[in-house]
C-alpha positions as CSV (number, residue, x, y, z in Angstrom):
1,X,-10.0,-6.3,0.3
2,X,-9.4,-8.8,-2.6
3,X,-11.8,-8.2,-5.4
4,X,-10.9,-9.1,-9.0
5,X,-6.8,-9.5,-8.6
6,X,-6.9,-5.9,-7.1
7,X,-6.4,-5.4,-3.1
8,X,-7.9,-1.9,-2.4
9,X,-5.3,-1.2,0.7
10,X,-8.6,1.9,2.6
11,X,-6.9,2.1,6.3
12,X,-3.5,1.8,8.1
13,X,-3.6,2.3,12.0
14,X,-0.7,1.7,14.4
15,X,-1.3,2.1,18.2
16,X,-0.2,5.4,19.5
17,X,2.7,4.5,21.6
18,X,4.5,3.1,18.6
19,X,3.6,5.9,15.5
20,X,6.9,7.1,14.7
21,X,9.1,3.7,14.8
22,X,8.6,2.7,11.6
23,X,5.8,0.1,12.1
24,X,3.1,1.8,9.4
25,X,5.9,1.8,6.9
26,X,6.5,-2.0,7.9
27,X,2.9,-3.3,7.4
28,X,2.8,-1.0,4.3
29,X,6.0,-2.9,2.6
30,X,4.9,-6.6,3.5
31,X,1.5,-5.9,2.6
32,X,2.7,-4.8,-1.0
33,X,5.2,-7.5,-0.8
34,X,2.0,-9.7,-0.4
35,X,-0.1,-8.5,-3.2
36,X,3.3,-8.7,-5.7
37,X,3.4,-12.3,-5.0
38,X,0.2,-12.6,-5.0
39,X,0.3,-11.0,-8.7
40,X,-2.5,-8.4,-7.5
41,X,-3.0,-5.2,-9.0
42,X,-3.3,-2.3,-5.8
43,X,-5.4,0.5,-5.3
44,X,-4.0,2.1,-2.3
45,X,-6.9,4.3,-1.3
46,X,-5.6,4.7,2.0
47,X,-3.6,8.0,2.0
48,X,-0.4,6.5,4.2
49,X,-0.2,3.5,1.6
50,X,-0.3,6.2,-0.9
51,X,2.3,8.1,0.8
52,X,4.7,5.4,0.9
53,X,4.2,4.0,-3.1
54,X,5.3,7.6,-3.7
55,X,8.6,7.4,-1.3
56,X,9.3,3.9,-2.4
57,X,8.8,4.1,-6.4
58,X,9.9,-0.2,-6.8
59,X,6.5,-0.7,-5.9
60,X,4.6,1.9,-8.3
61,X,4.4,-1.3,-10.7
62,X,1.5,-2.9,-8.3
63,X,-0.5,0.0,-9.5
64,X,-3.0,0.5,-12.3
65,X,-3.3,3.7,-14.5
66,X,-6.7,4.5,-13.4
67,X,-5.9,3.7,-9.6
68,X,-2.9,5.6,-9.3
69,X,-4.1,9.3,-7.9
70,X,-1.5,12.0,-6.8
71,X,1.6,9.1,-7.2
C-alpha cells in the first residue's frame, strides 16, 4: 500500500509446501528493492518484513524514525 511515498509492507504469505526455501526472504528483498527505486519511505508493519530489515541492515535506510519499531 502506497500512500504518501511510504509503502506500509502489513502481510507476507508463502504457500506451505515451499516455507523454508527461501521464497519469503525473496519477495521480502525485491519488494524493498522496489520501494528503493521507487524512492519510498517503508513501514514494514508486517513482522517477517520486519524480521528481515533487521537481518539485512543495507536496507534499514528505507525506514523512517517513527516507523522503525523493534529494528
Amino acid at each position: 500500500m502506497n500512500r504518501g511515498g511510504r509503502v506500509n509492507f502489513i502481510h507476507t504469505e508463502v504457500p506451505a509446501g515451499l516455507e523454508g526455501h527461501g521464497v519469503g526472504s525473496l519477495l521480502a528483498r525485491t519488494a524493498l528493492d522496489d520501494a528503493r527505486a521507487r524512492q519510498l519511505r517503508v513501514v514494514p508493519s508486517c513482522p517477517f518484513v520486519r524480521g528481515y530489515i533487521r537481518r539485512h541492515p543495507e536496507h534499514r535506510g528505507l525506514v523512517t524514525g517513527q516507523d522503525s519499531p523493534e529494528l
